[in-house]
Structure formats: C-alpha cells, structure tokens
C-alpha positions in Angstrom: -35.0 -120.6 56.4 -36.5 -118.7 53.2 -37.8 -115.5 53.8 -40.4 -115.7 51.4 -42.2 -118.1 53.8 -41.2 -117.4 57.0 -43.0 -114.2 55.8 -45.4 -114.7 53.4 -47.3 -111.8 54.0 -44.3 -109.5 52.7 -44.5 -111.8 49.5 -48.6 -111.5 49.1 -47.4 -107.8 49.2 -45.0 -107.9 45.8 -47.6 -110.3 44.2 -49.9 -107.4 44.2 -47.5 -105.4 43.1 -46.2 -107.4 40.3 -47.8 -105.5 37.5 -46.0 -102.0 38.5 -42.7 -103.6 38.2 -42.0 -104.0 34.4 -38.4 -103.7 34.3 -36.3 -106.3 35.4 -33.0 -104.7 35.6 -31.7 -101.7 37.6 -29.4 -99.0 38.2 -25.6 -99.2 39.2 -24.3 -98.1 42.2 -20.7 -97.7 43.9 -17.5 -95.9 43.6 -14.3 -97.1 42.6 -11.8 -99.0 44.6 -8.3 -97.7 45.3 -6.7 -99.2 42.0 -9.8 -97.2 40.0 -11.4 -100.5 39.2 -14.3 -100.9 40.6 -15.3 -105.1 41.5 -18.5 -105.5 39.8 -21.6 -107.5 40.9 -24.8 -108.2 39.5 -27.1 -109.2 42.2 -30.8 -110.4 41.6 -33.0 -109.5 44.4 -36.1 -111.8 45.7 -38.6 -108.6 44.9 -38.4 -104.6 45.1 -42.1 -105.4 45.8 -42.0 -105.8 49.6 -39.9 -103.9 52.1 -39.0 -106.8 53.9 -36.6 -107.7 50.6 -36.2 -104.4 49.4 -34.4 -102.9 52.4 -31.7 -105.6 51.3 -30.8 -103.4 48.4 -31.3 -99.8 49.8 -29.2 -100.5 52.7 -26.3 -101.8 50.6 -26.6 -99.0 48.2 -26.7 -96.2 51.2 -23.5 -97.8 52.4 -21.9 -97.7 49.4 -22.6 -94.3 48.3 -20.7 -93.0 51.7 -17.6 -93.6 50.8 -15.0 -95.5 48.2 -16.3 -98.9 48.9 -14.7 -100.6 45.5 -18.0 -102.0 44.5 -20.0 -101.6 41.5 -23.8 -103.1 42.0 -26.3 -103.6 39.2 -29.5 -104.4 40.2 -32.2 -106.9 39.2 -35.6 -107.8 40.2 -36.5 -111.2 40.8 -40.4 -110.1 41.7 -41.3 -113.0 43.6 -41.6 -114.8 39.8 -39.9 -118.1 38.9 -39.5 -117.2 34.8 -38.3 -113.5 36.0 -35.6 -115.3 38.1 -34.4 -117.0 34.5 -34.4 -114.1 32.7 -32.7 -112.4 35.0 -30.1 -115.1 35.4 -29.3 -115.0 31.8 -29.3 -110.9 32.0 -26.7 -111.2 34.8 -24.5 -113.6 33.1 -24.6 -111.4 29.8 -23.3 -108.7 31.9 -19.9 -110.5 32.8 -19.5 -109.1 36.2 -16.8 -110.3 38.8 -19.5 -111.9 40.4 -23.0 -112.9 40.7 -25.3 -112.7 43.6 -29.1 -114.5 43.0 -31.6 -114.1 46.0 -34.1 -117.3 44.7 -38.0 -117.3 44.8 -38.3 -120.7 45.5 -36.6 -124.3 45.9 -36.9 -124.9 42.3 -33.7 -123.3 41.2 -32.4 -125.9 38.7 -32.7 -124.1 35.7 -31.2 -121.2 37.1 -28.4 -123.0 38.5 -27.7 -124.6 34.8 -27.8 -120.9 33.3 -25.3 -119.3 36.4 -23.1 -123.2 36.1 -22.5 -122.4 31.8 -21.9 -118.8 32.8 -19.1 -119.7 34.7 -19.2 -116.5 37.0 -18.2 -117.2 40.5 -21.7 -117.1 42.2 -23.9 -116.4 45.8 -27.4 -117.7 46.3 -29.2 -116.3 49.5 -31.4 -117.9 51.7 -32.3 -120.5 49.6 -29.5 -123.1 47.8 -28.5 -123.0 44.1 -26.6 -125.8 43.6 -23.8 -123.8 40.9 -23.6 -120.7 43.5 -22.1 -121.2 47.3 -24.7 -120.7 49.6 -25.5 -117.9 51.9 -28.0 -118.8 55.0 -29.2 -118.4 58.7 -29.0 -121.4 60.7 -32.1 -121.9 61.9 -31.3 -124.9 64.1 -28.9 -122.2 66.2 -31.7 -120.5 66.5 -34.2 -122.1 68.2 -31.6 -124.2 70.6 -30.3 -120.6 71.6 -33.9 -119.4 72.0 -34.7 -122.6 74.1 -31.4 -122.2 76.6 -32.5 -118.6 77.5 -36.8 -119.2 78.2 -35.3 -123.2 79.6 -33.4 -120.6 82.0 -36.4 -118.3 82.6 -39.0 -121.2 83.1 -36.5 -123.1 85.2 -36.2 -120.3 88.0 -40.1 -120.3 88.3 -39.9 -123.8 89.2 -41.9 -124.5 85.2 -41.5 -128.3 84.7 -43.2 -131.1 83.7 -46.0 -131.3 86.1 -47.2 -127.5 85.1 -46.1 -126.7 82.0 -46.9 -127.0 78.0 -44.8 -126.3 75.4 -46.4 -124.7 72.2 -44.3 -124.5 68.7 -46.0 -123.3 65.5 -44.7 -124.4 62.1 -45.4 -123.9 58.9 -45.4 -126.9 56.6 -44.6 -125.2 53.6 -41.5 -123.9 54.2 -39.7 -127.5 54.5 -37.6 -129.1 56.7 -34.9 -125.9 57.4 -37.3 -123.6 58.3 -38.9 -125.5 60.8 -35.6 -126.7 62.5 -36.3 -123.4 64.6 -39.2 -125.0 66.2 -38.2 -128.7 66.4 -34.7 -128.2 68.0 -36.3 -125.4 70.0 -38.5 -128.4 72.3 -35.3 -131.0 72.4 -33.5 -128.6 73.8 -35.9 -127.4 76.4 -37.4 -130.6 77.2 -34.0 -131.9 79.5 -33.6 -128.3 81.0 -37.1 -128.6 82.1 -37.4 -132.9 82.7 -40.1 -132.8 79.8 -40.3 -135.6 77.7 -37.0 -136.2 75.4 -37.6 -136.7 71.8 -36.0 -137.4 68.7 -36.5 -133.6 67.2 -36.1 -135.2 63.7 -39.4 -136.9 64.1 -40.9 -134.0 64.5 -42.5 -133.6 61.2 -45.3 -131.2 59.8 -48.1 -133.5 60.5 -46.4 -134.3 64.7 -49.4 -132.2 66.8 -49.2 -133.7 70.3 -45.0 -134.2 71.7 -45.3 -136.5 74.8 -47.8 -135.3 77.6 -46.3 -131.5 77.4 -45.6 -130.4 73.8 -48.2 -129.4 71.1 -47.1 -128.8 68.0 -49.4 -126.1 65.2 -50.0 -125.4 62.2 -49.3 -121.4 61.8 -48.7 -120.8 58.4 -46.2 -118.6 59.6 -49.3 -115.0 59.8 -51.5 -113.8 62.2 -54.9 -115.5 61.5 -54.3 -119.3 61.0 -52.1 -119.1 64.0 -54.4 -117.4 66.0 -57.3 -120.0 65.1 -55.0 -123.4 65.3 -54.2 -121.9 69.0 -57.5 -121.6 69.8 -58.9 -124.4 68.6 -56.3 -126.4 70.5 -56.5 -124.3 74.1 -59.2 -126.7 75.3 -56.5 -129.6 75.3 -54.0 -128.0 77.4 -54.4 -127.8 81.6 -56.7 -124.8 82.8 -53.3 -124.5 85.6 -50.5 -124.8 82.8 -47.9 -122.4 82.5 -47.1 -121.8 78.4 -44.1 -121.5 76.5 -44.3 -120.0 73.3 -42.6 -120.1 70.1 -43.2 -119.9 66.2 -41.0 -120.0 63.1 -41.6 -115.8 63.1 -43.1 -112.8 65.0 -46.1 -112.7 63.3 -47.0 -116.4 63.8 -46.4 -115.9 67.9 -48.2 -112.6 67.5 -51.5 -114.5 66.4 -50.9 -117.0 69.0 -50.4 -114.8 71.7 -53.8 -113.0 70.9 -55.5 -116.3 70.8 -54.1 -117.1 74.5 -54.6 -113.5 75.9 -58.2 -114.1 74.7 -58.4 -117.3 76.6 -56.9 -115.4 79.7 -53.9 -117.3 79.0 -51.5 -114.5 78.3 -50.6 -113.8 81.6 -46.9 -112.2 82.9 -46.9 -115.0 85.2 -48.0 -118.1 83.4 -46.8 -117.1 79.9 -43.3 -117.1 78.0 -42.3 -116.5 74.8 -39.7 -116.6 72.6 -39.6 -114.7 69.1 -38.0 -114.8 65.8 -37.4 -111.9 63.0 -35.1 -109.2 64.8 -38.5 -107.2 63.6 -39.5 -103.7 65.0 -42.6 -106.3 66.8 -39.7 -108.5 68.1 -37.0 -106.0 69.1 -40.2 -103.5 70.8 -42.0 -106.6 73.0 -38.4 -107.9 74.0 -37.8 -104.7 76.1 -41.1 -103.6 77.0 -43.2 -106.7 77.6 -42.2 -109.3 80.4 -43.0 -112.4 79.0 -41.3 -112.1 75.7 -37.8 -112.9 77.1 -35.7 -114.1 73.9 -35.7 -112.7 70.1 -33.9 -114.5 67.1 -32.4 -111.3 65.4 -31.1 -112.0 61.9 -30.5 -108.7 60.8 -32.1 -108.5 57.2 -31.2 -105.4 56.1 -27.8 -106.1 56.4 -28.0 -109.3 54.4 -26.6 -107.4 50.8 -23.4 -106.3 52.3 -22.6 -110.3 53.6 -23.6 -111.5 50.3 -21.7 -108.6 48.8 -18.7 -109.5 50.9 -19.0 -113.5 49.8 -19.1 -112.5 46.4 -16.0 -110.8 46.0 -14.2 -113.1 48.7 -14.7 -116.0 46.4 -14.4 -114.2 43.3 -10.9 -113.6 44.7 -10.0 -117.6 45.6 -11.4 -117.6 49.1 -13.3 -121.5 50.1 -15.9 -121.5 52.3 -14.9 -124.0 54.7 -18.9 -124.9 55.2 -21.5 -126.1 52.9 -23.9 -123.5 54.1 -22.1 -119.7 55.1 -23.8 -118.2 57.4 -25.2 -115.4 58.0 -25.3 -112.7 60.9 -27.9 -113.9 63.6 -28.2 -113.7 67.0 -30.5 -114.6 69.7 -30.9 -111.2 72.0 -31.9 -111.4 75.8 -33.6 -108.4 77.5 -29.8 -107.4 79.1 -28.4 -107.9 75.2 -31.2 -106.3 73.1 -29.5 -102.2 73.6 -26.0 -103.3 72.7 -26.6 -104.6 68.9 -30.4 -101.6 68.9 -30.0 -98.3 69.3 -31.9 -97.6 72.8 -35.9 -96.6 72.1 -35.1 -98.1 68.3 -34.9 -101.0 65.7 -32.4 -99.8 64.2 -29.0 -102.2 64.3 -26.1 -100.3 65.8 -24.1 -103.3 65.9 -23.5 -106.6 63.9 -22.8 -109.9 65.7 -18.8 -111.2 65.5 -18.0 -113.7 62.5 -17.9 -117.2 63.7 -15.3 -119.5 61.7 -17.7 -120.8 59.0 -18.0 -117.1 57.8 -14.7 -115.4 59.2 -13.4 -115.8 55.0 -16.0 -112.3 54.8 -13.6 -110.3 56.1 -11.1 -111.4 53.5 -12.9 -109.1 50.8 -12.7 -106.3 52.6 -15.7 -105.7 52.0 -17.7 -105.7 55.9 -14.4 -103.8 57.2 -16.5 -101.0 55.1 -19.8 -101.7 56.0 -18.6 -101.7 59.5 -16.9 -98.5 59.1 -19.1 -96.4 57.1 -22.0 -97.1 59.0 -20.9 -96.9 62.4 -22.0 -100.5 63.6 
C-alpha cells in the first residue's frame, strides 16, 4: 500500500500547499538516553502538507517529549515532490545520524536509493520500497483475507450465497499491484466461504470488471466521486434481489460507493455489507454505529513514526529483519473488537496490535517498550 494513493485526496491537499512550505529541513526533538547520548535519526517525511502524513511526525515528537526516550529526531519535508525527496536525501546523509528514516513520494526511488546506498547510513523506507533502506509496510494481502473471513462469516449466517449475492471490490489502478492485493485476495477468500466462483486472485488485474457470475470489479480511484459514478453506472448489471458485499482499497472509496447504492435503494441493513479499510474516524465511527459495516482494516497511521523509529535504531544496532517487507501494525477490527484497541465514543488508539514474528526484532530497540509506556497504549 502507499498512502499517497490509497489517499490521494490528503496528497491533492499538500500539492496546494506546496508553495507555503519553503524549508525543507526541521527542528530536533528528544531527550537523551540513559548513557547521555542521545541515538540520532534524520527522518524525511512524505509531506507536513496533509494531516494524514503529518500526524506521523507530531505523534512521535509528543511521545518523545514525555519522557527520556534516547532519541534525537531531525525533521525533513519530502512535500509530496520527487526533487525535494533528493535534496533531502543528500541533507540527511550530510547530517551523519545513526540512522536514516525516508517516507518516499512515489515508486521511483532510484536516485534516492543511490544517494542513501553511498551514504552508507543504516536506512528505513516506509510504505513504499527503497531498495538501499529495509522496508517498512502494511500487508495489504492480510488485510483483505481477514476482512473477507469476518463479512464471509456475516453473509454466511444470512444464508448469502451464490444464487443471491454480488460481490463489489473497487480498485484503483494507479496504485499498482500491492495496493490492490486488499481487494483481489479480499474475493478469493470469500468466494469458497460463500460457494461463489473460485478464481485465481492474481488474474485479477486493473482492467478484470466482471469475476464469474457474482463478482464486479470498479474503478474507484481510491475518493468519493469516481467511485460513486463507476457504482452507479454499473448497478443496472447486478440482480434487482441481490444482496451486496462491499469493499474498496479505503474508506473514502466505499463511502462513495455506498451513496451510490443507498441512492439506488440498495443500501439497505438487510441486503447490504461492507467491509472498510483506513482505521479512519469514518471507519472506526460506521464500524460501531452502523449495522452493515461489520469489518474495518485499522493500520494505525499515527503510530507509524515510532515503528519506523524503533526499525531504525534496531538495525542501526545489528538487528536482521527476518522478512523482506517488516510490517507494520495493522489489524482488522470486528464490532466486538473495535473498543479494545479505540477509546469508547473515540478514534483515538488506546492500544496497538501484538508484534507478529516478522516485526518482533522492534522491541529489540527499545524503542516501542517507550511508546508503549509513555503513552498508555
């Protein structure tokens, strides 16, 4: 998954903002560890622009200023802008920190991975791979087959099968092939628990609409108006008596969907499910209050700079990832679930999934025994 186009609109927000932001480094924040050396990190942020990205740097800074947590940060901002990412590449290695974290703007990260590779600073790319950094990422795969298992469950007990119901997934082509694992491994694993038909879910590609006799695949650009039209363009195709089972690569994708289908007089609590993906305010608020959104994909972005922060100075110290790809925290969160990692009535995370053995090297650091600590999670 990239952020940046699982949510573009968060991005079309920094564009506009681009001229404001002039400066490309920032300030330093942290306290010093128990040997009075602090362990020092440069970390390059996707854009300061959008909240969505920003909260990745206040919420680490907040942590850290609680307490002694034996980091040192220095800032940088990325601004959604390939040629700011280089600068600030070269910026960061000039530094000579203990470590370097880089949140990429796009795919194309081969110059900055030749700038980072000569450095020779131990190095963390986020959500996106840079080939001289170890990598840092959801796994987007988990989430839609854990998404599927719980609405497969939910549609099963209503007797939803393959003689009443159609399956809708909205992708979005430009992200690639990761980001719309969500959606393809989201109908192979709900087409046995329902008897739908079985496909291979890697030829499910960005130009696959119809899946056998029950599955439509859209093209939702991953916001609320092309999803919204590609769903109702395509309602006239599926059974006035189908049930619907809904999901998207992200919240605001389903969200324009599920006003195309309530329009329709689709949307009912009886002939409607849905699954969601973001761990958003929209995600965590329909998961408890609205019946037929019975799964949400949480992965816990503002929480995303202490993991990197944690990588950084686990590797830095000798630590080996024992995966290609480290994941990150992520969860998918059932109505019964959604109040034990939310405060009640909130968004806000009061608790972080466990580690799972491909990121369990974290705790080595030290780093998330903090983060844990300080802020009560």
């Amino acid at each position: 998954m990239s952020l940046s186009t699982r949510f573009p609109a968060a991005t079309a927000a920094a564009a506009a903002a681009l001229l404001l932001l002039t400066a490309c480094g920032g300030g330093s924040s942290g306290a010093a560890g128990p040997s009075g050396d602090a362990f020092k990190i440069s970390f390059a942020n996707f854009t300061e622009a959008a909240p969505l990205f920003r909260v990745i740097h206040t919420n680490l800074d907040d942590v850290i200023s609680r307490g002694d947590s034996g980091l040192e940060l220095k800032w940088y901002d990325n601004a959604g802008d390939a040629a700011k990412m280089s600068q600030n590449a070269q910026l960061m290695v000039q530094d000579q920190p203990d470590a370097i974290v880089v949140y990429p703007v796009s795919a194309a990260t081969q110059g900055v991975s030749q700038i980072l590779a000569d450095g020779r600073i131990p190095c963390v790319s986020v959500n996106l791979d840079t080939e001289a950094c170890d990598f840092l990422n959801i796994d987007n795969r988990a989430l839609g087959e854990q998404t599927a298992e719980i609405i497969g469950r939910a549609a099963a007990e209503r007797g939803w099968n393959a003689s009443n119901t159609t399956v809708l997934i909205g992708q979005n082509a430009a992200s690639g092939e990761q980001v719309n694992d969500c959606v393809r491994y989201f109908y192979s694993t709900i087409a046995p628990i329902l008897g739908l038909e079985e496909v291979d879910p890697t030829t499910i590609t960005p130009t696959t609409t119809t899946i056998g006799a029950n599955a439509i695949q859209f093209e939702g650009a991953s916001t609320l108006q092309p999803s919204f039209e590609a769903v109702t363009n395509l309602l006239p195709s599926i059974p006035a008596g189908n049930n619907i089972i809904l999901y998207t690569v992200n919240n605001d994708s389903t969200t324009g969907a599920l006003r195309a289908l309530e329009d329709a007089g689709r949307g009912g609590d009886d002939v409607l499910l849905i699954g969601g993906l973001g761990g958003d305010e929209t995600g965590i608020t329909a998961l408890r209050e609205d019946p037929r959104w019975v799964a949400e994909g949480d992965i816990f972005v503002s929480w995303w700079g202490a993991y990197a922060a944690a990588m950084a100075k686990a590797v830095a110290e000798g630590a080996k990832p024992p995966a290609d790809v480290t994941p990150l925290p992520q969860i998918v969160l059932d109505k019964t679930t959604v109040d034990e990692y939310h405060a009640p009535g909130s968004a806000a995370v009061s608790k972080l999934p466990p580690l799972v053995p491909d990121n369990e090297f974290l705790d080595q650091s030290g780093v998330l025994q903090y983060v844990r600590g300080v802020a009560g999670l």
